[in-house]
RODO-2510 file (C-alpha; in nm, 4 decimals, decimal comma):
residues 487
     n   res          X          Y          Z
     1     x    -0,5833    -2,5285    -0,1793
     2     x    -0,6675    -2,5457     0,2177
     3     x    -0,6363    -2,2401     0,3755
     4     x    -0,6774    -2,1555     0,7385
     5     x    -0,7899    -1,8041     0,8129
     6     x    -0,6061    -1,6616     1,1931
     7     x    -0,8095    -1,3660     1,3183
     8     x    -0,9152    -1,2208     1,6321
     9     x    -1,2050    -1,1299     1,4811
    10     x    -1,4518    -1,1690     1,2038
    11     x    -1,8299    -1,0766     1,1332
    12     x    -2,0692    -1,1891     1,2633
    13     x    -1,9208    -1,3299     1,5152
    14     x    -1,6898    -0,9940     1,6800
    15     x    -1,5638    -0,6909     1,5349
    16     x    -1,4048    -0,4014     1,6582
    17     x    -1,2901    -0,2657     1,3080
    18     x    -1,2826    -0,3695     0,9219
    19     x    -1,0572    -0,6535     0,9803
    20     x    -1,3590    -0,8413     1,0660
    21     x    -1,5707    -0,7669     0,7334
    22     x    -1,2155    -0,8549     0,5250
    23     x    -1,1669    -1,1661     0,6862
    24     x    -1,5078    -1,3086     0,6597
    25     x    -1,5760    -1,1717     0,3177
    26     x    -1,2361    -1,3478     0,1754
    27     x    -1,3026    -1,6299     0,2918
    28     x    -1,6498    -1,6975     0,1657
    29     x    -1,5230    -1,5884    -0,2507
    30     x    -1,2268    -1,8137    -0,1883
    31     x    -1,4863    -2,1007    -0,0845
    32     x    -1,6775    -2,0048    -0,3740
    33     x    -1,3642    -2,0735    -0,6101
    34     x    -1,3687    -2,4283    -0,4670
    35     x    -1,0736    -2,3672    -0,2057
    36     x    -1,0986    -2,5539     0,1345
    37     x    -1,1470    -2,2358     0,3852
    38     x    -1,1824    -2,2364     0,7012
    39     x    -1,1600    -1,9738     1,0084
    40     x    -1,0489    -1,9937     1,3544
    41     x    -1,0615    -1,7183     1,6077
    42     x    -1,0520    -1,7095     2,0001
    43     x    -1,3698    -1,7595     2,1599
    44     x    -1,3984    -1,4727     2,3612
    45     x    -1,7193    -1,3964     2,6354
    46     x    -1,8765    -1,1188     2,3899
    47     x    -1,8908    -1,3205     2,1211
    48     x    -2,2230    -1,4226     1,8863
    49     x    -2,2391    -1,7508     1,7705
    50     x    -2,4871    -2,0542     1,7429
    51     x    -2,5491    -2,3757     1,6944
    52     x    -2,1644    -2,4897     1,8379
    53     x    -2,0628    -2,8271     1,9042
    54     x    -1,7581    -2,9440     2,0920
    55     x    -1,4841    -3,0565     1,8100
    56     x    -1,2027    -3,1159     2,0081
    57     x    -1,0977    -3,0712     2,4086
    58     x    -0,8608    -3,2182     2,6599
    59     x    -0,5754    -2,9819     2,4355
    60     x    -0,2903    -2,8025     2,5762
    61     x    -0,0047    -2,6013     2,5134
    62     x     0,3081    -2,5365     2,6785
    63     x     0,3554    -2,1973     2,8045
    64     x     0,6964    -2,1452     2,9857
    65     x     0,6606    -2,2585     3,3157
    66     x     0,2886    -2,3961     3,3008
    67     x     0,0271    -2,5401     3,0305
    68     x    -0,2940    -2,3798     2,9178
    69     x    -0,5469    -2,6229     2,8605
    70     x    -0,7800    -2,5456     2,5891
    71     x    -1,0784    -2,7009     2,3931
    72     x    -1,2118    -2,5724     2,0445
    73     x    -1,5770    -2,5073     1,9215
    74     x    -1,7726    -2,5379     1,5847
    75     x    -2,0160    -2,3665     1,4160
    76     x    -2,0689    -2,3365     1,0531
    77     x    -2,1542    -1,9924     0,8555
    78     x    -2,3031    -2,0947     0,5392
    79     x    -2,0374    -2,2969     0,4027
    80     x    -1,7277    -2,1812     0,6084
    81     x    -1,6001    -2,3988     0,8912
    82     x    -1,5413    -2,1721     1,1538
    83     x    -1,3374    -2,2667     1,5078
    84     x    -1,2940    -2,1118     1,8164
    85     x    -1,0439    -2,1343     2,0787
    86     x    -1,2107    -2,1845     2,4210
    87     x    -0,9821    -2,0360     2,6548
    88     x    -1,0856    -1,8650     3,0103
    89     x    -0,8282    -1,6357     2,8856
    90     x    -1,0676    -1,5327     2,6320
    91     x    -1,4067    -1,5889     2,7536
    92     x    -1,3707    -1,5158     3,1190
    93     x    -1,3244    -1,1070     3,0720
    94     x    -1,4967    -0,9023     2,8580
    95     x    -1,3865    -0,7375     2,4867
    96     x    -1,1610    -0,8424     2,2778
    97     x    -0,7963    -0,6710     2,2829
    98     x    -0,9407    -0,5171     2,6516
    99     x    -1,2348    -0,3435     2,8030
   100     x    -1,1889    -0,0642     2,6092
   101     x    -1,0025     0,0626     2,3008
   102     x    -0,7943     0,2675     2,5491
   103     x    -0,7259    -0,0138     2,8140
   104     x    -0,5760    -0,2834     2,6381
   105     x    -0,5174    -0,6147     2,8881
   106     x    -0,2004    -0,6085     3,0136
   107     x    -0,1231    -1,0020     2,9831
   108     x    -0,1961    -0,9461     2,5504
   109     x     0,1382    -1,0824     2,4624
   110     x     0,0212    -1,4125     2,6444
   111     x    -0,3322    -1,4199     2,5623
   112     x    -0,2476    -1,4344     2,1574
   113     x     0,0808    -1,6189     2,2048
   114     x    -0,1512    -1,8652     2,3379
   115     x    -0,3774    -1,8316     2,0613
   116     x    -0,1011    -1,8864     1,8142
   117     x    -0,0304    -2,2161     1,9993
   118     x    -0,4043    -2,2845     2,0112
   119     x    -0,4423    -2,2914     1,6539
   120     x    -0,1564    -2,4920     1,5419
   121     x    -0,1558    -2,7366     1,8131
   122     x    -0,5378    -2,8024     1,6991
   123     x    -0,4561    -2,8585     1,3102
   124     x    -0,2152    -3,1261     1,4313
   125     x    -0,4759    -3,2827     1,6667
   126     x    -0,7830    -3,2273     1,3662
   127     x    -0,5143    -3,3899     1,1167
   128     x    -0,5913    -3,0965     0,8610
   129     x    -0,2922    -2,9499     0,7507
   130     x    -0,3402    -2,5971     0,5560
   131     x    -0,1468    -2,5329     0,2520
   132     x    -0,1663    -2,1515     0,3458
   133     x    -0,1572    -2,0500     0,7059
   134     x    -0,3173    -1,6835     0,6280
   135     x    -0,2676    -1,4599     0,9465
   136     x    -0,4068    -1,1492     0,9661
   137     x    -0,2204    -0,9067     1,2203
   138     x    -0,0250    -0,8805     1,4977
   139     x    -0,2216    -1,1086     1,6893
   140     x    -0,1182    -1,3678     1,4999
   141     x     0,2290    -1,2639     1,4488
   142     x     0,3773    -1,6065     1,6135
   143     x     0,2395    -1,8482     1,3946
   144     x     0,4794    -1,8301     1,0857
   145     x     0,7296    -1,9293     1,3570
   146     x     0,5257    -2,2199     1,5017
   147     x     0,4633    -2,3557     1,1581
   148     x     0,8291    -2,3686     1,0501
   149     x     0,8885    -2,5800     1,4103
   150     x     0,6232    -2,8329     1,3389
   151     x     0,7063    -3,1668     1,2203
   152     x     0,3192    -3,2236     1,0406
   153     x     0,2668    -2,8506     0,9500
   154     x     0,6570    -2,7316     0,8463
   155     x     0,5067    -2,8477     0,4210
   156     x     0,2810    -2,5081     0,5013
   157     x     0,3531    -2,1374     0,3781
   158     x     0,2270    -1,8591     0,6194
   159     x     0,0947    -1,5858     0,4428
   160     x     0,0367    -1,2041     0,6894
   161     x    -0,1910    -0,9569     0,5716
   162     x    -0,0810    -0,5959     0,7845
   163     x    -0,4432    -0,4049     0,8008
   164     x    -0,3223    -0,1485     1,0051
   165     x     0,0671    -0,1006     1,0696
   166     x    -0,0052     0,1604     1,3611
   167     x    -0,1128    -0,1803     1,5674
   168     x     0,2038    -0,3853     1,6210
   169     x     0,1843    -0,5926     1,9434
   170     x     0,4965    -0,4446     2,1047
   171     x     0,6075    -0,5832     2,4248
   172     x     0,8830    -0,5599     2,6847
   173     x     1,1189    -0,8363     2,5822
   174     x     1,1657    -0,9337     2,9439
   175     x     0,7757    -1,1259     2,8666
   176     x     0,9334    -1,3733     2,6385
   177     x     1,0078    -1,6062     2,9356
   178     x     0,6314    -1,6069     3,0049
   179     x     0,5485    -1,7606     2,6622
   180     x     0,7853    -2,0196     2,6084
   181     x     0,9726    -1,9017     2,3076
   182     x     1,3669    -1,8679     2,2578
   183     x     1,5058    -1,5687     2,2125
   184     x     1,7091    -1,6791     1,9412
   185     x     1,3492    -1,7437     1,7318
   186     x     1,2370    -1,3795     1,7650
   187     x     1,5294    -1,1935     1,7529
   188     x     1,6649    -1,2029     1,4043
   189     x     1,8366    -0,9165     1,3167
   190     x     2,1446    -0,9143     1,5072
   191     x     2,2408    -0,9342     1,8682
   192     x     2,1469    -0,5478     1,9157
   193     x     1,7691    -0,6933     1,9146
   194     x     1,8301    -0,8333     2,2285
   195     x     1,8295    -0,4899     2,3979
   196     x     1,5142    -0,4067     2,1839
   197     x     1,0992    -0,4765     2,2501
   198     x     0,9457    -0,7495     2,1001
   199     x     0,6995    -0,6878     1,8432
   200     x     0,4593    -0,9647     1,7423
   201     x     0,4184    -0,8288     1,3817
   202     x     0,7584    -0,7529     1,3243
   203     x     0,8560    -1,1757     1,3792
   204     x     0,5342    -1,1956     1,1736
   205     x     0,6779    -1,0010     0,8497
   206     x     1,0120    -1,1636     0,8969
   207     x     0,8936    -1,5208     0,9158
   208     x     0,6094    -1,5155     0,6398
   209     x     0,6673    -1,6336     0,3134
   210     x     0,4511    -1,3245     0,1385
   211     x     0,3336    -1,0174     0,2722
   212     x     0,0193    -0,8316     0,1665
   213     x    -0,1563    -0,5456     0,2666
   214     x    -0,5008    -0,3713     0,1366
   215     x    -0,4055    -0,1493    -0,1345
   216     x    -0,0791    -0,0942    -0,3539
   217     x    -0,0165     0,2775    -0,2496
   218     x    -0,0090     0,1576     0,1472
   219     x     0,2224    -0,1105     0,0362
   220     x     0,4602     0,1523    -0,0808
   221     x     0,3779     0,3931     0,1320
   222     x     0,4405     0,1758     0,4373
   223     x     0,8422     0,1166     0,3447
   224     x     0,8847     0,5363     0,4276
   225     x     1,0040     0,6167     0,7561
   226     x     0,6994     0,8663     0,7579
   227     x     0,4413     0,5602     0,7208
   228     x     0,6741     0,2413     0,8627
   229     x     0,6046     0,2946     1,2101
   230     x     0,9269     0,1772     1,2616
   231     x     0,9498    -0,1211     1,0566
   232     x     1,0211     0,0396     0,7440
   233     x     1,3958    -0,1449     0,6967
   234     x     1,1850    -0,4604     0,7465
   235     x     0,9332    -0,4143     0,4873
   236     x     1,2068    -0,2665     0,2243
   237     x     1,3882    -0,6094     0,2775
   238     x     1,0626    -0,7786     0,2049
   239     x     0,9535    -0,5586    -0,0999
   240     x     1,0334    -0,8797    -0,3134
   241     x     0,7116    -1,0274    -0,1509
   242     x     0,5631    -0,7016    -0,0425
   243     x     0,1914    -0,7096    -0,2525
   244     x    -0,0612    -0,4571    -0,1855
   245     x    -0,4187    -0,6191    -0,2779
   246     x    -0,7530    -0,3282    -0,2047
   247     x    -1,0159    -0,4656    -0,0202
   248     x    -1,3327    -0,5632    -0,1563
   249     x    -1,6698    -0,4498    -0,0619
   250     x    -1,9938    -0,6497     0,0111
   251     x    -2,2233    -0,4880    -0,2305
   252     x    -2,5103    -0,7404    -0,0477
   253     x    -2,4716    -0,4646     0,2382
   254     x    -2,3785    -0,1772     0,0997
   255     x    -2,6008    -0,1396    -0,1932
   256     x    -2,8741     0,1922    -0,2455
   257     x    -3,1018    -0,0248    -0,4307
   258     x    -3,1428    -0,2901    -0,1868
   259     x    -3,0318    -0,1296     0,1671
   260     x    -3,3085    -0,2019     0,4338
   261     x    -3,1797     0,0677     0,6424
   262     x    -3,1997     0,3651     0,4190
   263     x    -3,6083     0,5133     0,4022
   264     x    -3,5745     0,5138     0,0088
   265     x    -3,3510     0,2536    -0,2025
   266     x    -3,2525     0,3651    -0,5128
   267     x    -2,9994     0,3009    -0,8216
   268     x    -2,8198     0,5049    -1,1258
   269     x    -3,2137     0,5338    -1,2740
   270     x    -3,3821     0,6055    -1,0312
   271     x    -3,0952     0,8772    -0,8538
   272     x    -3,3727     1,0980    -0,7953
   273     x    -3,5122     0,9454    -0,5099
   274     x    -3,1925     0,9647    -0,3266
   275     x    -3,3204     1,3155    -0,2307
   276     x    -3,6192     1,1568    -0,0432
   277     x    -3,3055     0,9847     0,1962
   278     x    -3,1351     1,3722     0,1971
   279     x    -3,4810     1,4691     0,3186
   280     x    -3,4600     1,2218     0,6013
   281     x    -3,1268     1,2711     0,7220
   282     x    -3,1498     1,6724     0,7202
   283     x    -3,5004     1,6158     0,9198
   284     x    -3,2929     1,3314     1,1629
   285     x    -3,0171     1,5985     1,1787
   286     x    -3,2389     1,8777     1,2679
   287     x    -3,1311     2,0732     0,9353
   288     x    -3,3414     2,3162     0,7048
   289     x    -3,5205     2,0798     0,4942
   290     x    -3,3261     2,2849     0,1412
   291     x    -3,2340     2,0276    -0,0896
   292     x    -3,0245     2,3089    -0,2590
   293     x    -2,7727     2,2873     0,0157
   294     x    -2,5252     2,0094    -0,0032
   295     x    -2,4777     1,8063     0,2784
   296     x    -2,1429     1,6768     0,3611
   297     x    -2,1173     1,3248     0,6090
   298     x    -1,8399     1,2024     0,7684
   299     x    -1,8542     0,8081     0,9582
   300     x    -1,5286     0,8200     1,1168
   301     x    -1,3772     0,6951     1,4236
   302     x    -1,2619     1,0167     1,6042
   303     x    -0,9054     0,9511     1,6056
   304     x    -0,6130     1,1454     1,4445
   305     x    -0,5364     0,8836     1,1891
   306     x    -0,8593     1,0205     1,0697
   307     x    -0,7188     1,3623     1,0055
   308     x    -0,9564     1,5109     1,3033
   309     x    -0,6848     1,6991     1,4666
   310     x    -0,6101     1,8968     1,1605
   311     x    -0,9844     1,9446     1,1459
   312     x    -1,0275     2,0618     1,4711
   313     x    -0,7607     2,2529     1,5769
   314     x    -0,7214     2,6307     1,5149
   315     x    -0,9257     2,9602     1,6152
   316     x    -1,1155     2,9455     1,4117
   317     x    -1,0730     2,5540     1,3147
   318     x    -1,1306     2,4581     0,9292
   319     x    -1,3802     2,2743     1,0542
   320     x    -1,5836     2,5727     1,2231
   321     x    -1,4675     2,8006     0,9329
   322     x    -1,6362     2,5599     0,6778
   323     x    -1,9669     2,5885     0,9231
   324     x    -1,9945     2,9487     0,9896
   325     x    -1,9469     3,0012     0,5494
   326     x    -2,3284     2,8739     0,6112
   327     x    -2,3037     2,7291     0,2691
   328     x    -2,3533     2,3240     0,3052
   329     x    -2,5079     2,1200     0,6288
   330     x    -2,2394     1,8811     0,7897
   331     x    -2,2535     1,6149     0,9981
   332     x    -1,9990     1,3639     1,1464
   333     x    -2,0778     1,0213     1,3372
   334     x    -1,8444     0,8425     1,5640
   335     x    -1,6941     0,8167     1,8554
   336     x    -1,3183     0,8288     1,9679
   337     x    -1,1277     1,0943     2,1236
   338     x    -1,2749     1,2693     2,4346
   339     x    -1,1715     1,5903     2,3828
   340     x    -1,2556     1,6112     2,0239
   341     x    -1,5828     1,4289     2,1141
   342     x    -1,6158     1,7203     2,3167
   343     x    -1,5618     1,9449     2,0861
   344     x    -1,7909     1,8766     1,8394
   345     x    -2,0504     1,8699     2,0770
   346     x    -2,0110     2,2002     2,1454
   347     x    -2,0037     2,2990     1,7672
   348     x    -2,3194     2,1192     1,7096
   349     x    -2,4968     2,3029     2,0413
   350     x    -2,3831     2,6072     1,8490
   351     x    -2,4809     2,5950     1,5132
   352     x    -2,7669     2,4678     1,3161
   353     x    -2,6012     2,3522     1,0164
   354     x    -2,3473     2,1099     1,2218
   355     x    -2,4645     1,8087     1,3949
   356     x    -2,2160     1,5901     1,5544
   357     x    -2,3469     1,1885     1,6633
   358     x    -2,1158     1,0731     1,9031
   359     x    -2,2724     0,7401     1,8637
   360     x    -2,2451     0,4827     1,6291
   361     x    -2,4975     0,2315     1,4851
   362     x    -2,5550     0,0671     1,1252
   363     x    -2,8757     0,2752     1,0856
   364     x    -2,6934     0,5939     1,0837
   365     x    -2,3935     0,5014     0,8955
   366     x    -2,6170     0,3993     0,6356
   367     x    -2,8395     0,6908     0,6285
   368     x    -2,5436     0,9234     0,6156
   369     x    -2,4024     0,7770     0,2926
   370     x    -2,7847     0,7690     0,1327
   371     x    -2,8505     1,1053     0,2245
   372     x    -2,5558     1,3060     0,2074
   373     x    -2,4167     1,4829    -0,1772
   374     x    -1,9963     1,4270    -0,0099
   375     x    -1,8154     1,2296     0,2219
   376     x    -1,5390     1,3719     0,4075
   377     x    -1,2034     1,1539     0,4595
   378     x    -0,8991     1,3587     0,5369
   379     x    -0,6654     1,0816     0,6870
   380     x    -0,3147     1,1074     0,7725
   381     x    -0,2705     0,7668     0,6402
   382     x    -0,5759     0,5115     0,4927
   383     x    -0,4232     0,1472     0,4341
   384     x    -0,6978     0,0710     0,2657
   385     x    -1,0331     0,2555     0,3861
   386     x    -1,3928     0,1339     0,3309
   387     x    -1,6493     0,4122     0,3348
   388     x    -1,5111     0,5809     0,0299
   389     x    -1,5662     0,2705    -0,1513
   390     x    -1,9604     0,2662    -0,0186
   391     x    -1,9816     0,6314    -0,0748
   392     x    -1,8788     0,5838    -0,4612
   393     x    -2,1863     0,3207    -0,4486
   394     x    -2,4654     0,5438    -0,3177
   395     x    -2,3358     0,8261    -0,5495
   396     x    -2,1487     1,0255    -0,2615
   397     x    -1,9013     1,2116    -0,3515
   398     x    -1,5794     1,1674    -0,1364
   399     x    -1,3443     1,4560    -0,0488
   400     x    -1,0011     1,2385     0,0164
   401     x    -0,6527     1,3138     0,1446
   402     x    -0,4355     1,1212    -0,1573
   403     x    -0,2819     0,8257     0,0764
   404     x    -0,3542     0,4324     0,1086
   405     x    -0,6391     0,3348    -0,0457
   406     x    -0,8079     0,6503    -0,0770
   407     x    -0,5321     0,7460    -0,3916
   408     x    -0,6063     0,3805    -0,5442
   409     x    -0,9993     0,4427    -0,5271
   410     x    -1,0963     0,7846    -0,5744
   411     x    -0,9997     0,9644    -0,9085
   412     x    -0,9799     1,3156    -0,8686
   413     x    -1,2205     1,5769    -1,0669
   414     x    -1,0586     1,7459    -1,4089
   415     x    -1,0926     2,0984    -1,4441
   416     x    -1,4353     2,0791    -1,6086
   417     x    -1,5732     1,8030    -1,4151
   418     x    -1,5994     1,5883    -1,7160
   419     x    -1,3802     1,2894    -1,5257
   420     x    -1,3002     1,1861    -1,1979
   421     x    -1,5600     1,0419    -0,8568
   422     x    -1,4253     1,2876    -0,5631
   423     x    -1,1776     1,5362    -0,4532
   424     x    -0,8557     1,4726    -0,3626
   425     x    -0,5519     1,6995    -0,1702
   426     x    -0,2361     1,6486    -0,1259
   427     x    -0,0874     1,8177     0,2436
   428     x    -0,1964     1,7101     0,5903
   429     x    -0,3484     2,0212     0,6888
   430     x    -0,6413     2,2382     0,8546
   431     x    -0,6272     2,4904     0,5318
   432     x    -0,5853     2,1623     0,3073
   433     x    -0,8975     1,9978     0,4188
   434     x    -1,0644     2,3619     0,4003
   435     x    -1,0000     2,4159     0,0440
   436     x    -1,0998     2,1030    -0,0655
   437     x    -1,4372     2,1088     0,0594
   438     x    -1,4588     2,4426    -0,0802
   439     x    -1,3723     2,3405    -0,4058
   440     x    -1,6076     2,0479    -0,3653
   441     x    -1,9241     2,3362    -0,2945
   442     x    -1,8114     2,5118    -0,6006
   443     x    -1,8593     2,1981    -0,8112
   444     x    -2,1914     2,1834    -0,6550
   445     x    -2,3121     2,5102    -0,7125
   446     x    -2,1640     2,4374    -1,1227
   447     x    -2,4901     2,3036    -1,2818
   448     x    -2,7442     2,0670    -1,1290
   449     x    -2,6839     1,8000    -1,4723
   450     x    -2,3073     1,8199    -1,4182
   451     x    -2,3275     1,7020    -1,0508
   452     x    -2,6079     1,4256    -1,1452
   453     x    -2,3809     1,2984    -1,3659
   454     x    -2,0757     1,2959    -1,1776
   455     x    -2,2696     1,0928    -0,8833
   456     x    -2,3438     0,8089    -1,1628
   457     x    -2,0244     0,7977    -1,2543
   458     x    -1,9401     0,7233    -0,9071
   459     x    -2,2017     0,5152    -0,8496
   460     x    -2,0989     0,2610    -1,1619
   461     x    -1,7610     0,1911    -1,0120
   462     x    -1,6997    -0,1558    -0,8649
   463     x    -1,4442    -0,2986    -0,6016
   464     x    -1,5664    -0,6914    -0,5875
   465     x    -1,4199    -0,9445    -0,3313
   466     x    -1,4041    -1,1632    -0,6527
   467     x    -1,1461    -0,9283    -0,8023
   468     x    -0,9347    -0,9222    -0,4910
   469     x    -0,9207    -1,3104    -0,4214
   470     x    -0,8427    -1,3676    -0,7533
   471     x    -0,4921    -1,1798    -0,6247
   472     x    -0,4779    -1,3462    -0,3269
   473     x    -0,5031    -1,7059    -0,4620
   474     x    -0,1966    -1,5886    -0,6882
   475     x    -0,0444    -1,4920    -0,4083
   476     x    -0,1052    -1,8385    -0,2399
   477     x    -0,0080    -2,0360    -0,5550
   478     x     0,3162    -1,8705    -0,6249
   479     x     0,4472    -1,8862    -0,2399
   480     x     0,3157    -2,2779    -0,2619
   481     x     0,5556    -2,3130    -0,5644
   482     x     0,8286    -2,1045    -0,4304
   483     x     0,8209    -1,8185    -0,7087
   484     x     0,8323    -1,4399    -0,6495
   485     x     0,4581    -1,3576    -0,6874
   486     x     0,2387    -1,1836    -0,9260
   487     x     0,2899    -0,8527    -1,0294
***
């Protein structure tokens, strides 16, 4: 099959989240299967590539009133094809979606409109037509439309992969006369739209022949009116080609035995020495060096999704009750939220068993899954969620909030400890989060074999890309014939 990958970002290239590690990842196993895969992503100022040569220029689209001319780059990353669309309205201002996570650029609706354009006016100038247009997020939410009115692409199926349903592209629908679009194209419901905003993922889910997200319980969850966001009706009338598929992890990165970043690799034989990487990170976070005192990490962005609101709020918060019990060390890496930024700081000037990194770096993360015994996740909602999945590998434990992916990865402990990776709760709450961490100290106070064992256990689970493309190139096949899908 050919398949064109539509991101607005992908490692190595730019990355503001882990739609960047999916995208790239995906499309290397699918190469690897013998597909024809190839990428294409704007080419925006902060971007890292090299070795680029011009493929195409003297393009243009039409937009409205005016044209946006446009040329497109090369570069190759191993044995992925990868384009970029050379825009000043990409690589004339800094970022990606704006200069910060908090000021998003006002003209976005144009910016990836254009993009949308971009891309399928450059397949028809290329003469490679894709099977499987797969877009990935809002910002490429116009492109099942585009494809349908194109005379040399219409053969295609458009496949969009929701990573994140909290980030919709919504717009006043007053901008659709800046893009050139009808009306008529994005409003499909019924003429009550026409009062409504416009939402570039919405037309995205309507228009695509499959929908997918990143693990089955987000693919339910995501048709309740507590996890829709507001598009809830539309997903339910799409739950015939609704598929949730879990990401896969890149076990070349994320792997104890082979992870440059971490003072001591290590594997299920030689578990011992991940104490020597405990040692480290209580000495980095200015802890007693007392290897009898679990540590518990978080890597989070400091957000509510993350469940940091529940954590934080209260007097006393769960958070600062769990810190003055003085039984485990804890500390949590990010950055995010001012005021809870703040907050934290203040807890870690406090105490010496809390240490908060506002900062975030690959050394860190790393050394915070080597050397901690748990791994905190309490989100309000997970559509898929990564660190678990590289806690499992360096044998720490997670302590989960059962939602998204974190119910499809981590099984909970039995009553003896005999089964399960992590521990799991059910409500969103301060007291909920509280209570599982305590439970979580119990089990590590149990018996020093029990808790070795459990982090093997952990560590021999496996989450490959290979397992997840193999569901995605059903996915592909089945929309290419015009069936339902696999089950």
């Amino acid at each position: 099959m050919k398949i064109l990958m539509i991101s607005s970002e992908a490692v190595p290239f730019i990355k503001s989240g882990g739609l960047a590690d999916v995208v790239t990842a995906l499309s290397h196993v699918l190469i690897e299967m013998g597909h024809d895969v190839r990428l294409i992503l704007p080419n925006y100022k902060d971007i890292v590539h090299e070795k680029t040569n011009i493929l195409s220029e003297n393009l243009s689209v039409s937009m409205s009133d005016q044209t946006e001319d446009f040329s497109v780059v090369e570069t190759k990353l191993e044995n992925l094809p990868c384009y970029f669309i050379d825009s000043p309205l990409f690589h004339d201002r800094p970022g990606i979606y704006g200069k910060s996570s908090h000021a998003p650029y006002p003209d976005n609706l144009y910016r990836y409109t254009f993009f949308n354009k971009a891309v399928t006016t450059f397949c028809e100038d290329l003469g490679w037509y894709p099977d499987i247009f797969h877009c990935h997020d809002w910002t490429t939410g116009f492109v099942p439309l585009l494809v349908t009115q194109s005379t040399s692409l219409s053969h295609a199926k458009s496949v969009m992969t929701i990573h994140n349903l909290g980030y919709q592209g919504d717009f006043s629908k007053h901008e659709i006369h800046t893009v050139g679009l009808d009306a008529s194209d994005i409003f499909l419901d019924s003429e009550i739209e026409y009062s409504s905003r416009m939402n570039m993922l919405k037309i995205g889910i309507q228009l695509s022949h499959a929908v997918t997200t990143v693990s089955s319980t987000y693919a339910e969850e995501i048709q309740t009116k507590e996890f829709g966001h507001g598009l809830e009706h539309i997903l339910q009338e799409k739950k015939n080609v609704l598929y949730g598929i879990l990401n896969g992890i890149d076990y070349s990165e994320w792997n104890p035995i082979s992870d440059s970043y971490i003072p001591k690799p290590y594997s299920i034989e030689t578990i011992d020495d991940k104490m020597l990487n405990k040692k480290e990170l209580q000495s980095y976070c200015r802890f007693t060096n007392d290897l009898d005192i679990p540590v518990i990490g978080m890597v989070s962005r400091i957000a509510d999704q993350k469940g940091f609101r529940e954590l934080c709020s209260g007097s006393p918060s769960a958070l600062e009750q769990m810190i003055t019990n003085g039984d485990s060390q804890i500390v949590i890496v990010g950055t995010g939220d001012k005021d809870i930024e703040d907050y934290l700081k203040r807890l870690s000037n406090t105490y010496d068993n809390f240490c908060a990194l506002i900062v975030f770096n690959n050394y860190i993360a790393h050394l915070v899954e080597a050397g901690s015994d748990f791994f905190l996740m309490p989100s309000r909602y997970e559509p898929c969620g990564l660190n678990q999945i590289y806690s499992l590998k360096y044998g720490n434990l997670p302590i989960v909030r059962r939602t998204g992916g974190l119910a499809d990865t981590i099984e909970p402990m039995n009553e003896d400890f005999s089964k399960g990776v992590g521990f799991v709760f059910e409500q969103m709450s301060g007291e909920a989060i509280y209570d599982a961490v305590e439970q979580a100290i119990r089990f590590w106070q149990e018996s020093e074999q029990t808790v070795t064992e459990t982090k093997k256990r952990a560590m021999r689970k496996s989450f490959t890309w290979e397992q997840a493309a193999q569901h995605y190139c059903a996915v592909y096949k089945d929309v290419i014939q015009g069936e339902k899908g696999y089950e």
